[in-house]
N, C-alpha and C positions, 0 to 999 in steps of 0.2 A: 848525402842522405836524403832520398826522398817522404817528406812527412805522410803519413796515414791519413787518407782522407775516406767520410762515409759519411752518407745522407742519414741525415733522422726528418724522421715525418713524427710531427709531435702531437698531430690532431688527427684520426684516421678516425670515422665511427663503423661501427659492424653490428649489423640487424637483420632480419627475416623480413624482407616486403613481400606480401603485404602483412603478413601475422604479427609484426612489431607495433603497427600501427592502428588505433582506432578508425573507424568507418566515418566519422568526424575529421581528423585529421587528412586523411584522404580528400575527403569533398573540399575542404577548406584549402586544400594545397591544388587541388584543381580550382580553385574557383580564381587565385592566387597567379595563377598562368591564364586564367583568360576562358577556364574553362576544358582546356586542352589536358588529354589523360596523366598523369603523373606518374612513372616510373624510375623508382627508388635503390632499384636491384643494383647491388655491385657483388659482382664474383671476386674471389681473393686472385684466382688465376687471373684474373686479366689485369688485378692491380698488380700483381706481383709479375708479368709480365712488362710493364711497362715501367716501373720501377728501377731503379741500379742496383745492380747484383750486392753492391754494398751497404742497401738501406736497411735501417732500423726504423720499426715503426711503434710506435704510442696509439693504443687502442681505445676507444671507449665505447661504451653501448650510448644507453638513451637511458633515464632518469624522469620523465617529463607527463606524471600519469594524468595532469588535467590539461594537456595538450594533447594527449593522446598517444603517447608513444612510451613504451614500456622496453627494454631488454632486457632478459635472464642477465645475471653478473655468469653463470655457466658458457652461455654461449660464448661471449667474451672470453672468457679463459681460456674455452676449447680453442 
C-alpha cells in the first residue's frame, strides 16, 4: 500500500498590486530595497504552475490598513 501524499501551502496571500496597497506602503517598500522599484504581482497561473498537481493551498488577503494594505475578504473567496 502506497500512502497518500499532498502538499499543503498554509500561508499563500492574494491581492491586486498595486490597488491593494497604499501609495505609502509602496514608497516605504521601495525605500526598504535601496530605493529599487517594488513589484508585488503574483498570477495564480504561474503559482499554480509551479506547484504539485497535489497541493492544497491556505489563502489570505492582507488586514493591515495602517500599513497600508487592505484586501476585499471577496477577492479572497473568489
Amino acid at each position: 500500500m502506497v500512502p497518500f501524499a499532498m502538499t499543503v501551502d498554509v500561508h499563500s496571500h492574494c491581492w491586486r498590486f498595486p490597488d491593494d496597497f497604499s501609495a505609502d506602503f509602496i514608497r516605504q517598500a521601495q525605500r526598504a530595497r535601496g530605493g529599487q522599484p517594488v513589484d508585488l504581482r503574483v498570477r495564480f497561473e504561474d503559482y499554480a504552475a509551479s506547484a504539485p498537481a497535489d497541493t492544497r493551498t491556505i489563502v489570505f488577503g492582507g488586514k493591515a490598513r495602517l500599513s497600508g494594505v487592505w484586501v476585499d475578504d471577496r477577492l479572497v473567496a473568489d
